[in-house]
LUMPALUM-89917 format. One record per residue (C-alpha): residue number from 1; residue in one letter; x, y, z. Coordinates in steps of 0.1 Angstrom, whole numbers, always signed. Layout:
<pts>
  num  residuo     xx     yy     zz
  NUM        A      X      Y      Z
...
</pts>
This chain:
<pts>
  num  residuo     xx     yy     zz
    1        X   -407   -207   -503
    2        X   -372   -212   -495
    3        X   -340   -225   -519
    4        X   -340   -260   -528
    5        X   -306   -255   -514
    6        X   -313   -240   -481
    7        X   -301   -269   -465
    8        X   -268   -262   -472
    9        X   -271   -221   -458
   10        X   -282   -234   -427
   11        X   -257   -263   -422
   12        X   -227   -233   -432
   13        X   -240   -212   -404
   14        X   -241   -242   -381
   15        X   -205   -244   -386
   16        X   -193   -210   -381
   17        X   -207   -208   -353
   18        X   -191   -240   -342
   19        X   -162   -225   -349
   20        X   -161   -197   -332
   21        X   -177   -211   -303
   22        X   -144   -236   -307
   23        X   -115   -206   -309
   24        X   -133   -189   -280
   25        X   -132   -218   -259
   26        X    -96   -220   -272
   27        X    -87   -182   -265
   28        X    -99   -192   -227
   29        X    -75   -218   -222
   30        X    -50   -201   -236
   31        X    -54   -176   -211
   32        X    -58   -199   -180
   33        X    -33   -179   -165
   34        X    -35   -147   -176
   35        X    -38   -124   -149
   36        X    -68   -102   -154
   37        X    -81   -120   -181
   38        X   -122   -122   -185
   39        X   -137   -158   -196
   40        X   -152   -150   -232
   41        X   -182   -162   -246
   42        X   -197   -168   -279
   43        X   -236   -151   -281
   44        X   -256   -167   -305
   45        X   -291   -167   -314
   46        X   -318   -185   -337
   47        X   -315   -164   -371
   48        X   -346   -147   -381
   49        X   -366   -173   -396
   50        X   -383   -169   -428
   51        X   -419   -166   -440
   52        X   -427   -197   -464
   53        X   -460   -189   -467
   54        X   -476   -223   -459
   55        X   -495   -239   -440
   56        X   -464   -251   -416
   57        X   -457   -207   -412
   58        X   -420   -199   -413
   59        X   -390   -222   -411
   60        X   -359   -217   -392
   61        X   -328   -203   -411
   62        X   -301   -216   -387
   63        X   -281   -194   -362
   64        X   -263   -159   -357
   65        X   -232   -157   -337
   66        X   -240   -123   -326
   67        X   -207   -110   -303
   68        X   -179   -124   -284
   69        X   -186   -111   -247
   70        X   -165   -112   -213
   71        X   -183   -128   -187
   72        X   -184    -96   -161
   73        X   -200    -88   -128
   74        X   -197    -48   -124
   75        X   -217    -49    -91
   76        X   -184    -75    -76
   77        X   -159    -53    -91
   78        X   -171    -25    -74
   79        X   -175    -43    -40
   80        X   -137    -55    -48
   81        X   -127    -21    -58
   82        X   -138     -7    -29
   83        X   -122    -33     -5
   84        X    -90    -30    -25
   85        X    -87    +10    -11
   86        X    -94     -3    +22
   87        X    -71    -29    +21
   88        X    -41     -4     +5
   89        X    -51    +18    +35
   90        X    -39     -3    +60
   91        X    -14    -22    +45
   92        X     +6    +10    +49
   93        X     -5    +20    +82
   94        X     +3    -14    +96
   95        X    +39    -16    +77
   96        X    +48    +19    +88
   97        X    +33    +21   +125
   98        X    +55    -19   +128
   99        X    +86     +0   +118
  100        X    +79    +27   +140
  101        X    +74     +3   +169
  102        X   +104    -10   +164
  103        X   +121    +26   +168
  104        X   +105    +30   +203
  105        X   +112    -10   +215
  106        X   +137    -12   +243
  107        X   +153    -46   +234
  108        X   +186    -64   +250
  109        X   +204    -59   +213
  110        X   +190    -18   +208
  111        X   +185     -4   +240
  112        X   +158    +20   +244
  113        X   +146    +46   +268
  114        X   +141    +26   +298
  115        X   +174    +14   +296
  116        X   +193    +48   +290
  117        X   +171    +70   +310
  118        X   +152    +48   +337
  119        X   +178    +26   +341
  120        X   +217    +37   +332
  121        X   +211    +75   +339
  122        X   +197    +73   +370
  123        X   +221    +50   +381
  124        X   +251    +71   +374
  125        X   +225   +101   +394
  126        X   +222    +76   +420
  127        X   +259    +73   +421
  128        X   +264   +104   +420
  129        X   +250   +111   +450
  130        X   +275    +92   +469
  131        X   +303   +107   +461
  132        X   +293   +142   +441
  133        X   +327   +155   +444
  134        X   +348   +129   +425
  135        X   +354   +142   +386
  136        X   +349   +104   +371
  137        X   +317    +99   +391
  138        X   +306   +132   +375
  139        X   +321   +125   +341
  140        X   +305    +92   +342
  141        X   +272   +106   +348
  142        X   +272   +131   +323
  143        X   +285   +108   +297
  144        X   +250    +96   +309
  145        X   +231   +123   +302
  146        X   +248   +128   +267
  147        X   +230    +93   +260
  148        X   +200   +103   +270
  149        X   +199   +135   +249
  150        X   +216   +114   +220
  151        X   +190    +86   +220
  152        X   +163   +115   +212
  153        X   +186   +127   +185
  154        X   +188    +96   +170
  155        X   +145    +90   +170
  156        X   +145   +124   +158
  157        X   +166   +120   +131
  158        X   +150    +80   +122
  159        X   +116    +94   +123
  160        X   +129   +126   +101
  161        X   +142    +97    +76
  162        X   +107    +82    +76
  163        X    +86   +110    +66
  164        X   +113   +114    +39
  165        X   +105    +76    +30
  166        X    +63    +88    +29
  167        X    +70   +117    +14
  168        X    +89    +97    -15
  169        X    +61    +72    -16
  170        X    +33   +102    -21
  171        X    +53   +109    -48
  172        X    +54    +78    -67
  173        X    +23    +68    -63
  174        X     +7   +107    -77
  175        X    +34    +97   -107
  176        X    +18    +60   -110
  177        X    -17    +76   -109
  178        X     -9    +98   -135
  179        X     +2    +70   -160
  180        X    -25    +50   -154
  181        X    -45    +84   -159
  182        X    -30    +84   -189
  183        X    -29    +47   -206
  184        X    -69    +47   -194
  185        X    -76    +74   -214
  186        X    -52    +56   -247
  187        X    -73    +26   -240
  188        X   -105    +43   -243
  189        X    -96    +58   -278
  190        X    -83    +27   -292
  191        X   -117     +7   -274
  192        X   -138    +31   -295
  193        X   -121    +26   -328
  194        X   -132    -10   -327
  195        X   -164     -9   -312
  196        X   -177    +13   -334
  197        X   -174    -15   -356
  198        X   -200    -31   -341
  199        X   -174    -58   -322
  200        X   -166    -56   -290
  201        X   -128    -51   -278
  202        X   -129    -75   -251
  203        X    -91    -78   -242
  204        X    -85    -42   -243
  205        X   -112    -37   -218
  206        X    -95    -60   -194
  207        X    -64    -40   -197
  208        X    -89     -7   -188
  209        X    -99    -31   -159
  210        X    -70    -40   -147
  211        X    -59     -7   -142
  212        X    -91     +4   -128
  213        X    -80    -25    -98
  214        X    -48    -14    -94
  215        X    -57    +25    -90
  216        X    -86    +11    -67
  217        X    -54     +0    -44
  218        X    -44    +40    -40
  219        X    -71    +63    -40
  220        X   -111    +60    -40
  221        X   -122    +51    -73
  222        X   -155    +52    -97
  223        X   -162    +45   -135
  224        X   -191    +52   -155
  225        X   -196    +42   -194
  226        X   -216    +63   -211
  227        X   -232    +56   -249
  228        X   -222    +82   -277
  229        X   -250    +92   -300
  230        X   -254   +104   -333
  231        X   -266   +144   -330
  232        X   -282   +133   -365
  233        X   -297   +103   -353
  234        X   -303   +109   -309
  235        X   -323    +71   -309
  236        X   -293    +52   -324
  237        X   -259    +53   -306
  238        X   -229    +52   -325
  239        X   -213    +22   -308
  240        X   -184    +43   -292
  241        X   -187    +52   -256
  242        X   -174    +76   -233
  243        X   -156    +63   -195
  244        X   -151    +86   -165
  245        X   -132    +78   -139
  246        X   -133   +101   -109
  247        X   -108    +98    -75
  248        X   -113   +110    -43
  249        X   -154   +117    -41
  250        X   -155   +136    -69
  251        X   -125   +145    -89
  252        X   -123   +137   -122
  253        X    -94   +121   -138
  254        X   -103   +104   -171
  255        X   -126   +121   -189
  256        X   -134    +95   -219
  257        X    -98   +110   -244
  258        X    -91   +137   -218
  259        X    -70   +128   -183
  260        X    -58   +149   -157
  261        X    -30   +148   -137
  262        X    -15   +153   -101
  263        X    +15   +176    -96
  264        X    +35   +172    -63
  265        X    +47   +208    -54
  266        X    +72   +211    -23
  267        X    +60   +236     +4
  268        X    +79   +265     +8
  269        X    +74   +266    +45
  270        X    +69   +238    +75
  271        X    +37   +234    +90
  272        X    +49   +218   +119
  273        X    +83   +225   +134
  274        X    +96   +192   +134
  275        X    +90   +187   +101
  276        X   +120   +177    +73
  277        X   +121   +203    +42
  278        X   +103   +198     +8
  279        X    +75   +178    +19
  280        X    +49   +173    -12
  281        X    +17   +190    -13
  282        X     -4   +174    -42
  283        X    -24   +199    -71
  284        X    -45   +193   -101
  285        X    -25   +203   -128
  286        X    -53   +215   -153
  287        X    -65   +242   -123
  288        X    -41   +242    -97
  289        X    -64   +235    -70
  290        X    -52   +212    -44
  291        X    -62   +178    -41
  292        X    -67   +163     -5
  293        X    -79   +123     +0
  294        X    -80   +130    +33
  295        X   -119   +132    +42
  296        X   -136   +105    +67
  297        X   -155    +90    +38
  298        X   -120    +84    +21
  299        X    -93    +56    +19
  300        X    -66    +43     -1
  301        X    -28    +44     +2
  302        X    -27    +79     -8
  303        X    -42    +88    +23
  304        X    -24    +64    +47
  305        X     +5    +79    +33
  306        X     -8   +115    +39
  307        X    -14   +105    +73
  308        X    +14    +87    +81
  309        X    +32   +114    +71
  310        X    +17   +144    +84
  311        X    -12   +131   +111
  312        X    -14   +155   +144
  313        X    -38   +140   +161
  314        X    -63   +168   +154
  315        X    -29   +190   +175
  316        X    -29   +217   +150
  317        X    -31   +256   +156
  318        X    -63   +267   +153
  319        X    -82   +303   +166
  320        X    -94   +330   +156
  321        X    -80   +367   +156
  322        X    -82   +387   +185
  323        X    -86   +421   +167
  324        X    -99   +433   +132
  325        X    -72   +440   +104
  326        X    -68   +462    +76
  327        X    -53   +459    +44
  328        X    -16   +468    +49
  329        X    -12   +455    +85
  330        X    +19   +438    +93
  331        X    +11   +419   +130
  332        X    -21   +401   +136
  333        X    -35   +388   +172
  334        X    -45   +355   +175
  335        X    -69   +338   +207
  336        X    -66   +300   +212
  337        X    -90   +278   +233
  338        X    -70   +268   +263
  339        X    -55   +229   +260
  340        X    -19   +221   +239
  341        X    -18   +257   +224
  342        X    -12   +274   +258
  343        X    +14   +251   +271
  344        X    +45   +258   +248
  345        X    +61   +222   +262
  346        X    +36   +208   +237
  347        X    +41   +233   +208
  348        X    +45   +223   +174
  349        X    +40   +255   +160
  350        X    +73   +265   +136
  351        X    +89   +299   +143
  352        X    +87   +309   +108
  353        X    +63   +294    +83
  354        X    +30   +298    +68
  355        X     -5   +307    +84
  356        X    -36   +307    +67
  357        X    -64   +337    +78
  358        X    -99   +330    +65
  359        X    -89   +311    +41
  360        X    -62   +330    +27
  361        X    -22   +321    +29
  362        X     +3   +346    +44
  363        X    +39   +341    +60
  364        X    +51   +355    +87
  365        X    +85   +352   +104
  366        X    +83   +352   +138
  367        X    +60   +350   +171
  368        X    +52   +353   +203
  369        X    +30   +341   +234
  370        X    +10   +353   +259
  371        X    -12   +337   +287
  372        X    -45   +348   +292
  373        X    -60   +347   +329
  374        X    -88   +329   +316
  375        X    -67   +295   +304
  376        X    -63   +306   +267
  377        X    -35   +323   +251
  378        X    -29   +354   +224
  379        X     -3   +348   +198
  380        X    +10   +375   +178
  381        X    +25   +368   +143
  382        X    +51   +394   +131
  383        X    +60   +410    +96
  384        X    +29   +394    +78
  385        X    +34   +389    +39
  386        X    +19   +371    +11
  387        X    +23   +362    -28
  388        X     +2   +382    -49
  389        X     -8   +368    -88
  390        X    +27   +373   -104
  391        X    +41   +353    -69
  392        X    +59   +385    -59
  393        X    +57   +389    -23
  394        X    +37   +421     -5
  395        X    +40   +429    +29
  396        X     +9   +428    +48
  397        X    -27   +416    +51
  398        X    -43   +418    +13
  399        X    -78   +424    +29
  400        X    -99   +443    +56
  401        X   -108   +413    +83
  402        X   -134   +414   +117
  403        X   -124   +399   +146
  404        X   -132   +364   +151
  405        X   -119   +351   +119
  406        X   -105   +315   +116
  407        X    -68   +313   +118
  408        X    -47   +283   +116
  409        X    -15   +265   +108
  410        X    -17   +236    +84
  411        X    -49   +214    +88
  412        X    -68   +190   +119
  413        X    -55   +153   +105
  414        X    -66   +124   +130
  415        X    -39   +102   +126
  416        X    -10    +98   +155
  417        X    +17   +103   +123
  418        X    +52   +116   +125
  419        X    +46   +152   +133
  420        X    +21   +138   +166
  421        X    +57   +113   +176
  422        X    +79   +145   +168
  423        X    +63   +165   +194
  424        X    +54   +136   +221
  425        X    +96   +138   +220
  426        X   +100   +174   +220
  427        X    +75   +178   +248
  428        X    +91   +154   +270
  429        X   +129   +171   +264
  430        X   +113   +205   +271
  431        X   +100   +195   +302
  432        X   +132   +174   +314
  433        X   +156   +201   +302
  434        X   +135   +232   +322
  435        X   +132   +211   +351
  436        X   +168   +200   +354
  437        X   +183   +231   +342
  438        X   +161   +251   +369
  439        X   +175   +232   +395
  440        X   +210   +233   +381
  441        X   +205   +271   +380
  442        X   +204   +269   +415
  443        X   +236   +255   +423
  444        X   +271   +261   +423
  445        X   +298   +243   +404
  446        X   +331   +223   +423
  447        X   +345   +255   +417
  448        X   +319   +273   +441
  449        X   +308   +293   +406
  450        X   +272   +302   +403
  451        X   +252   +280   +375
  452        X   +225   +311   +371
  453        X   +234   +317   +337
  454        X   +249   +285   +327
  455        X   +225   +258   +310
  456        X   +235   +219   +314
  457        X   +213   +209   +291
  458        X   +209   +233   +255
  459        X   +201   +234   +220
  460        X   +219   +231   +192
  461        X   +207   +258   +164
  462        X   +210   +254   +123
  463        X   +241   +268   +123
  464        X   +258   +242   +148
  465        X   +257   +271   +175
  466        X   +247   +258   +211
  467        X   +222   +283   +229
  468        X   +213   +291   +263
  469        X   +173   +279   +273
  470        X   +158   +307   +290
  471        X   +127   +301   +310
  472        X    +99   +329   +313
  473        X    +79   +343   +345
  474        X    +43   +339   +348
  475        X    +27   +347   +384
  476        X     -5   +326   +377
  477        X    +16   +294   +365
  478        X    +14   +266   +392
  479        X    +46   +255   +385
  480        X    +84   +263   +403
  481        X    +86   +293   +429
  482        X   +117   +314   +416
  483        X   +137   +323   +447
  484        X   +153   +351   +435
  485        X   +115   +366   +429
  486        X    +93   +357   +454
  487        X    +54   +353   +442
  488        X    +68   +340   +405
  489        X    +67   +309   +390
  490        X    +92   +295   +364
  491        X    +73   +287   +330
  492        X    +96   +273   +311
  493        X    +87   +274   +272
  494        X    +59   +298   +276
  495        X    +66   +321   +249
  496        X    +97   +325   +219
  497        X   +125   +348   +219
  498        X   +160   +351   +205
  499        X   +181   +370   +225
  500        X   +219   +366   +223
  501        X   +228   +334   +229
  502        X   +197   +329   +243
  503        X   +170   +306   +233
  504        X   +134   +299   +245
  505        X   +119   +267   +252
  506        X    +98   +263   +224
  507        X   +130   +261   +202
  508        X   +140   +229   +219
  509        X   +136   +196   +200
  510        X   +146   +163   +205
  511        X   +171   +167   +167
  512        X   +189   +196   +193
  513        X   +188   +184   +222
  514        X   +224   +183   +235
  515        X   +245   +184   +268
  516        X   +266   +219   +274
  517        X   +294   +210   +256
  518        X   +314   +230   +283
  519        X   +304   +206   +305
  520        X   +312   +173   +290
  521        X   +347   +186   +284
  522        X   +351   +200   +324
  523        X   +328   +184   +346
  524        X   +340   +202   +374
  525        X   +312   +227   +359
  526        X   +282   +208   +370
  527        X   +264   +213   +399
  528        X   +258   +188   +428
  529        X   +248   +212   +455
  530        X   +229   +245   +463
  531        X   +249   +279   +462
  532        X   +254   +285   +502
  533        X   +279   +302   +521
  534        X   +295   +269   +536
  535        X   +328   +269   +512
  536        X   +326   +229   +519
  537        X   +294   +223   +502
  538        X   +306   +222   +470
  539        X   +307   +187   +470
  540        X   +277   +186   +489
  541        X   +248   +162   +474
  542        X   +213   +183   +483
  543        X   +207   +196   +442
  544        X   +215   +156   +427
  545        X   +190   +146   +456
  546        X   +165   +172   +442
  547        X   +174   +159   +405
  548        X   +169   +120   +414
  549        X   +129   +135   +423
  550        X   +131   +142   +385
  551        X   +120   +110   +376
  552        X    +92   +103   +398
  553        X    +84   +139   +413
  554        X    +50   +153   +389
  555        X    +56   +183   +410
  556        X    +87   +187   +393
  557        X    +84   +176   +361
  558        X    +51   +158   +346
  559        X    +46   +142   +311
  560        X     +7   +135   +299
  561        X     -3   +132   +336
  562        X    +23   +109   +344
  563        X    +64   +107   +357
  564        X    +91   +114   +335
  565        X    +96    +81   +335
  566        X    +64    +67   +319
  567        X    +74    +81   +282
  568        X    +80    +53   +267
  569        X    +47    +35   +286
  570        X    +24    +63   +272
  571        X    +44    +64   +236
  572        X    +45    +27   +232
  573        X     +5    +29   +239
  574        X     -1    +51   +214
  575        X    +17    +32   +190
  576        X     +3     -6   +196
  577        X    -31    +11   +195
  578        X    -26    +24   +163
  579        X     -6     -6   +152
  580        X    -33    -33   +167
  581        X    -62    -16   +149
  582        X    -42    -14   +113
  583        X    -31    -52   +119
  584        X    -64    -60   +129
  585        X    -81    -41    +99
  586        X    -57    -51    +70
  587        X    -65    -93    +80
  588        X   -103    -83    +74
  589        X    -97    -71    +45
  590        X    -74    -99    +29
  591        X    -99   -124    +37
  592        X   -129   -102    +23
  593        X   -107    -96     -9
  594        X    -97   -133     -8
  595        X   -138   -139     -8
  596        X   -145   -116    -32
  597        X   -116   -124    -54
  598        X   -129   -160    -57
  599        X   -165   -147    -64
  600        X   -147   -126    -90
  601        X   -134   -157   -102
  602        X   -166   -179   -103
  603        X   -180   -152   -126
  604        X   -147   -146   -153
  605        X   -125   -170   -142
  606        X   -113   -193   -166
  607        X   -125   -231   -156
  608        X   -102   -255   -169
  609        X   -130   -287   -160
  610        X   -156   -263   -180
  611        X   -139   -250   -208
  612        X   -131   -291   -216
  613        X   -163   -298   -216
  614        X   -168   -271   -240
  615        X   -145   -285   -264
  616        X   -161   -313   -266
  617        X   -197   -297   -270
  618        X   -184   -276   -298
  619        X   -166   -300   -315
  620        X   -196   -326   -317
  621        X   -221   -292   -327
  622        X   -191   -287   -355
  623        X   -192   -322   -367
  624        X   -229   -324   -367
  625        X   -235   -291   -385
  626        X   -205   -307   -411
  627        X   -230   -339   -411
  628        X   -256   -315   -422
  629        X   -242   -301   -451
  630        X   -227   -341   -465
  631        X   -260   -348   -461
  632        X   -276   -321   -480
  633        X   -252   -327   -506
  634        X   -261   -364   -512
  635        X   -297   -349   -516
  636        X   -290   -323   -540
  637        X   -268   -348   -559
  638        X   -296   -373   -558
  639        X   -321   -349   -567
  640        X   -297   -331   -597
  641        X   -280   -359   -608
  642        X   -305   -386   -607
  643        X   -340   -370   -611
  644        X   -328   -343   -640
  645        X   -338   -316   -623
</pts>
């Protein structure tokens, strides 16, 4: 049977439990506004009650406070989780593709490309045409055209600063996902040491949580917890437990002690041509193999970053070789499907840089272009090299290859980004530069001079050197009758040369896109008229009649189907499309996190209404359980004291 003083044991355990019932409930409201905090909870059962051996059985022996638990719902942490990636994701697109808007926006305070081109240049053209042998109406003009070429200098160069803004930003968030890599793994070390204790580290866990949220934000996220056993003992686990975290599908980052972190390595080479320099490419430091969020099934602001800063559209160069290669060969052949690989107005392709062949990297230095009758196009890729194990460079192919084999330049990302705005702007100056030029090539100057070999429009190379833009001859391109050759068409940037002071086509960007400086300084030198024999037609107006046709003439110059003059109209789609559908996106998913925070909260919030009431509950089960034990001691001092016992 039990003590005589039982009583006593019973009202003691009554009171601890009170007690720490009472600083849990205290711990919560201390924490009301603690953010990340879980509501804690005191578990208690009936202690094991013991055998009196009676005929009443056993009797009770009061009550266990067993653990101090958080109050937890991992199924609504991952449904948060997961909306938090999605949420990250668009945030950025929808900041990003707002400022880019902006860029493209023809306002009254920044004028854009209506103004400057549809408007302003074609007035001075139009002026032009009434009196094309007056110097200031000429001057005024081609201060004009200067405009034009130096408001796609200046998008060049903002866009150039944004990538360089994404780029930074990939950057610092692989650093932030490296240190909370790291503090995970801390956390799990130190959660162990407790827990193996047998208590449960219930603040430190909501640190590990917290960081789990906040690395939900960049990248795909899962955790597992896993219980450590005792090789000695496989039914009992030790208390300690191992957490994984993986990122991106299936990488793993934090290995239970271990972590693994992202390095950001600078290409060597551009994969598209109007890329800046240095752009980061991001590795797994433990095995160097790269790491890519970039799949469908993916999100996160590591990826809306990635795409932001390097989406093509799916524009990439892509196709397979032409011929087998052996080991040692310095040139390789290339076939493309016909589509934006076979018009070099639309090339994005940089004239040195790095291909990949079946998988394998290899540089090459230069390149040229061919048309097929067929609608698709060879490319052949000059003075091949690539880095062997000690990163020393050999020339040539490293291994025997059949025809067919894949071949292309960077990778297919479906995202309008930078590099897709980059080369909507370089297309359009091609196209305006050949066209004009052409026609200026025609002409003669208010000297009577011949304009064959002078360029009005040209590029500006890396050294500050302006170049000459030489067109090429195709007979099968529908596109300008040369009149010097009759059956040939003019196909201007339809392959890549340096010759001179000579440039193709496909060297023209929007960053180089300049008036002949010539020109601006003498505009005598311009052309208004054709070269006849008439010595009076130099101030003739029949070539600025044929160059007004520029802007609405597709038979002279056409841009995605449409006029010169619909740029903007086709860019500006593009971008509210993209823009819209991030806008649109990122307001879903604030009012799903917004729900799903507040379920969050139901669960392990802190309630200030409940944890009063709890107070209140403790403090009368505290007071009672006290009653208890002054009553038992009035018995025991009535039984001892009084009775002799």
């Amino acid at each position: 049977m039990p003590s005589q003083f039982f009583g006593l044991t019973i009202g003691y355990s009554g009171l601890v439990a009170a007690q720490a019932a009472e600083n849990t409930t205290a711990n919560n409201i201390a924490n009301v506004n603690t953010e990340g905090y879980s509501r804690q909870k005191l578990t208690q059962d009936a202690a094991a009650a013991l055998r009196t051996y009676t005929h009443y059985g056993m009797a009770g022996s009061g009550v266990d406070a067993k653990s101090i638990d958080q109050i937890r719902d991992q199924y609504i942490d991952m449904k948060y989780r997961a909306n938090a990636t999605l949420l990250g994701e668009y945030e950025r697109k929808n900041t990003y593709m707002g400022e880019i808007e902006d860029f493209f926006v023809d306002s009254t305070q920044v004028p854009g490309f209506n103004t400057i081109y549809v408007e302003n240049y074609y007035k001075a053209l139009s002026d032009l045409t009434k009196d094309p042998g007056s110097v200031t109406t000429r001057a005024s003009f081609i201060g004009q055209a200067k405009s034009v070429a130096e408001y796609f200098n200046n998008m060049a160069i903002t866009l150039e600063k944004t990538q360089d803004n994404l780029n930074q930003e990939i950057r610092d968030a692989a650093d932030r996902i490296n240190s909370i890599a790291e503090q995970i793994a801390s956390l799990n070390k130190q959660i162990n040491v407790i827990e193996v204790r047998g208590v449960t580290a219930n603040e430190l866990r909501d640190q590990r949580e917290n960081l789990v949220d906040e690395l939900a934000k960049y990248v795909d996220v899962e955790t597992k917890e896993v219980d450590v056993y005792n090789y000695s003992d496989p039914d009992h686990p030790t208390g300690a437990k191992n957490f994984y975290v993986t990122i991106g599908g299936a990488c793993t980052l934090v290995d239970s002690y271990d972590y693994n972190t992202l390095e950001c390595k600078a290409r060597e080479e551009k994969i598209n041509q109007s890329d800046i320099e240095g752009l980061y490419d991001l590795y797994w430091s433990n095995n160097g193999s790269k790491f890519s969020p970039l799949a469908p099934t993916q999100s996160g602001q590591l990826k809306s970053l990635l795409e932001l800063r390097d989406g093509n559209n799916k524009e990439f160069f892509n196709g397979n070789l032409k011929d087998a290669v052996s080991i040692g060969d310095q040139t390789i052949t290339v076939t493309v499907p016909e589509g934006h690989l076979t018009n070099l107005n639309m090339s994005g392709i940089p004239i040195s840089g790095t291909i990949t062949v079946s998988g394998f990297e290899y540089q090459y230095d230069s390149w040229k272009f061919e048309e097929n009758a067929n609608g698709t196009g060879t490319y052949t890729f000059n003075n091949i090299s690539y880095k062997d194990v000690d990163h020393e460079t050999v020339t040539g192919m490293h291994d025997d290859l059949a025809a067919g084999a894949t071949v292309r330049i960077g990778q297919s990302i479906d995202y309008m980004g930078i590099p897709y705005y980059q080369a909507q702007m370089n297309e359009w100056v091609r196209s305006f530069a050949s066209a004009f030029n052409i026609l200026e090539s025609r002409g003669v100057d208010l000297e009577g001079n011949s304009m064959e070999d002078v360029c009005f429009f040209k590029m500006v190379d890396s050294q500050g050197v302006e170049r000459n833009l030489t067109p090429y001859y195709y007979e099968d391109r529908n596109l300008w009758e040369d009149p010097a050759n009759p059956g040939s068409y003019v196909g201007p940037g339809t392959g890549y040369g340096l010759d001179g002071e000579s440039c193709s086509y496909v060297m023209l960007t929007a960053k180089n896109f300049v008036v002949n400086s010539d020109i601006i300084y003498d505009a005598r030198k311009m052309a208004t008229t054709y070269n006849e024999e008439s010595s009076t037609a130099v101030d003739a107006r029949d070539l600025v009649n044929d160059l007004m046709s520029i802007k609405t003439d597709k038979d002279k110059m056409i841009y995605r189907g449409g006029t010169s003059a619909e740029f903007l109209q086709s860019i500006l789609s593009d971008i509210a499309l993209k823009k819209q559908s991030a806008n649109t996106f990122e307001k879903n998913y604030t009012t799903i996190g917004q729900a799903l925070n507040n379920q969050r909260l139901s669960v392990s919030g802190v309630d200030t209404d409940e944890e009063a009431m709890n107070l209140v509950k403790f403090q009368h089960a505290y007071e009672l359980s006290a009653k208890v034990i002054q009553t038992m001691t009035e018995i025991y001092d009535r039984l001892i004291l009084n009775t002799g016992v």
